[in-house]
Structure formats: C-alpha cells, structure tokens
C-alpha positions, 0 to 999 in steps of 0.5 A, spaced: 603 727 346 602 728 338 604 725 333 608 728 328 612 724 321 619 725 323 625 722 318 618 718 315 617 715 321 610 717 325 613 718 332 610 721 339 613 728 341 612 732 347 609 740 348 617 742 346 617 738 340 623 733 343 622 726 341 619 721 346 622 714 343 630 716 342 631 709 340 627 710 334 632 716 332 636 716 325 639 722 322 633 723 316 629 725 323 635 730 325 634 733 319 627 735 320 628 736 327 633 741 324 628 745 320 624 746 326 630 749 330 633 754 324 639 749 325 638 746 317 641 744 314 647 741 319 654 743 318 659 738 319 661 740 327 653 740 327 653 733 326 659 734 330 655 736 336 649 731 335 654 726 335 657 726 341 650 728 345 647 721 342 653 717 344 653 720 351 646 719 352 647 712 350 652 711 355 649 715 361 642 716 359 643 723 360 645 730 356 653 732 357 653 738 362 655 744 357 662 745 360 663 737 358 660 739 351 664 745 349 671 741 352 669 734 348 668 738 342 672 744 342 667 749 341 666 755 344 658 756 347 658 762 343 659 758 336 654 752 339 649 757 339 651 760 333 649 753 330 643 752 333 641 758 335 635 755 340 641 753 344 645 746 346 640 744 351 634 745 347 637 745 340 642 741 339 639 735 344 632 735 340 636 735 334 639 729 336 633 725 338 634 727 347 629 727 351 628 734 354 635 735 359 631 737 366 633 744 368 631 746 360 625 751 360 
C-alpha cells in the first residue's frame, strides 16, 4: 500500500487510489480524490452523491446497489457519469472515502 497526503492527512491507499481508513475520510480529501477522477471541482448534486454513498456505507458498511443510488438521489446513471466520468463504482465511491466496491475492476 502507498501513502499519499490527502486533504493534509498522509493516509495509505490501495493500487486504484481508494482510501484504506474510511474513517479518517473529510471533505478536503474528497477534493483531492476529486482531482484525480476529473470530477473537480464537486457540484453540489456531486456532494449530493458523496453524501448519500458516505451515509449508506456508514449504515451498512457497504456501497448502494446503483439502482438504489439513481433512485435515492433522483439522478439519471447517465448524469452520474457525466459527473464522475470514471463511473459511480469506482469514481464516486473513491471520492467519497469507500473502499473499493467488490465487482468493481
């Protein structure tokens, strides 16, 4: 695992650049993770997203089916990816301090 300074916290991150320590997570880190998935800055149905994957995973511990995420937030997938154009899996869930989402290549 490397280390990287995100949000001006040194903290370890895998291969694809999720966060390994989700608690640690702030929203100055989402602003770099942001930078490094052509997502920056973040809209505010941006932080809409991030808000809601950081509040399900700290409920269940695990991302939101994307069928759940579209419906929750009112956001067509394609707008999703126009807003994180890696996609909600690996985009949005690294921007929002997840650990990568298993089925995620």
């Amino acid at each position: 695992m490397a280390k990287v300074t995100l949000g001006g916290v040194e903290i370890e991150i895998d291969e694809d650049g999720f966060i390994q320590e989700p608690a640690k997570w702030s929203q100055e880190m989402a602003d770099d993770l942001a930078k490094t998935e052509e997502a920056y800055p973040l809209s505010e149905d941006a932080w809409k997203v991030v808000n809601y994957l950081r509040n399900y995973y700290l409920e269940f511990e695990i991302a939101p089916p994307i069928r759940k995420l579209t419906k929750e937030t009112e956001f067509s997938l394609k707008y999703i990816y126009e807003m994180f154009p890696s996609g909600p899996a690996k985009g949005a869930c690294k921007v929002a301090g997840l650990p990568k989402p298993t089925g995620c290549l």
